[in-house]
C-alpha positions in Angstrom: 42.9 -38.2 146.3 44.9 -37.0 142.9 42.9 -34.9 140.5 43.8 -36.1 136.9 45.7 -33.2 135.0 44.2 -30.9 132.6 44.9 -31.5 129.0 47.4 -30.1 127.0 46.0 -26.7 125.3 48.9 -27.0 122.9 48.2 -30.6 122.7 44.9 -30.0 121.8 45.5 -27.8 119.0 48.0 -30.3 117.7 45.5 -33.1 117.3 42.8 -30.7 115.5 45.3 -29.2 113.4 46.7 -32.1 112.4 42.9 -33.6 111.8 42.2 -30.9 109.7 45.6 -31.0 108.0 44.7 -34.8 107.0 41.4 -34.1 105.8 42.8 -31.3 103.3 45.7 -33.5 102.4 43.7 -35.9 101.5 41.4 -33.7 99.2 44.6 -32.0 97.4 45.2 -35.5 96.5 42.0 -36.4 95.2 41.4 -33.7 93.7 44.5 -33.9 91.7 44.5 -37.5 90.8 40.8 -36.5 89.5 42.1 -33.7 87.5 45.0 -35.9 86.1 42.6 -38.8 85.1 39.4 -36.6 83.9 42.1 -34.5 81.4 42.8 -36.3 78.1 46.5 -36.0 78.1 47.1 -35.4 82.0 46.5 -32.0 83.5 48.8 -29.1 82.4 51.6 -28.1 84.9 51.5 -24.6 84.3 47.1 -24.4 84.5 46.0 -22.1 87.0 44.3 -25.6 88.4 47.5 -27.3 89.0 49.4 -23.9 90.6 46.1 -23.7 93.0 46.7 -27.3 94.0 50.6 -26.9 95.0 50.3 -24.3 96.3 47.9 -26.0 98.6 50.0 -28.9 99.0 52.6 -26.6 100.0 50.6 -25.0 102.4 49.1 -28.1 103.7 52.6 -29.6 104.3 53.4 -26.3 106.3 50.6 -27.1 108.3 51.8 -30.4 109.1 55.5 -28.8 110.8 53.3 -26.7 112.7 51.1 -29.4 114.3 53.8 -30.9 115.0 55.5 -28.5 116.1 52.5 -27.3 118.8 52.6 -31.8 119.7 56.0 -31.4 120.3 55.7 -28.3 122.8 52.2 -29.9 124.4 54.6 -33.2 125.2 57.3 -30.6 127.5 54.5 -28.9 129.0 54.7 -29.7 133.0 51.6 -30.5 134.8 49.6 -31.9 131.8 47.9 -34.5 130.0 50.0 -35.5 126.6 47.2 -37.9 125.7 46.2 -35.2 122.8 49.8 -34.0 122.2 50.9 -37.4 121.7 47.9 -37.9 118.9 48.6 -34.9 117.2 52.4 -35.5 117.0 51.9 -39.0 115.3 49.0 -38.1 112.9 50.9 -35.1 111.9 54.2 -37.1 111.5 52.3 -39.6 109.3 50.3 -36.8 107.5 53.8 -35.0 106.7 55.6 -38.0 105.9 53.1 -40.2 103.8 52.4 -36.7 101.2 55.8 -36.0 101.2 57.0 -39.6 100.1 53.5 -39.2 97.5 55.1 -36.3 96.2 58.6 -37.5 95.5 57.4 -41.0 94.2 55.2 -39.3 91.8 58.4 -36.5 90.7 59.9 -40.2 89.7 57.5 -41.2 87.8 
């Protein structure tokens, strides 16, 4: 009789990282578009406001390279269930990848 390996700790911490990383993401973005739409004229680029939010953004995308950095790690540990490394490597991928393609396209516009 196998036992079923123990999950990931690095996995772990992928997936909830990433989760969290989402969740923030998500609330830059609303935040901003708010901001944008609430401001006759758009928002300012250089308001406090704005700064607050990139800087955010910035961090937020950081966040990102280390979940998936941590889902990367859990995938190479021996021993282990990947089940939450694998999660936190894809939602972190998509996370990075869907606010950094949201950034560029609206530096185009």
């Amino acid at each position: 009789m196998s036992e079923t390996p123990k999950h990931s700790g690095l996995g772990i911490t992928a997936f909830i990282l990433s989760l969290v990383t989402a969740l923030v993401t998500a609330g830059l973005f609303g935040v901003a578009s708010i901001l944008e739409s609430a401001t006759p004229g758009g928002i300012d680029e250089e308001s406090p406001a704005a700064i607050t939010i990139g800087l955010l953004l910035i961090l937020s995308l950081a966040s990102c390279v280390v979940s998936f950095a941590l889902g990367i790690a859990g995938l190479f540990q021996a021993n282990r269930n990947k089940s939450f490394a694998i999660l936190g490597t894809i939602i972190s991928a998509l996370v990075g990848i869907g606010a950094s393609l949201t950034i560029l396209l609206g530096l185009l516009v």
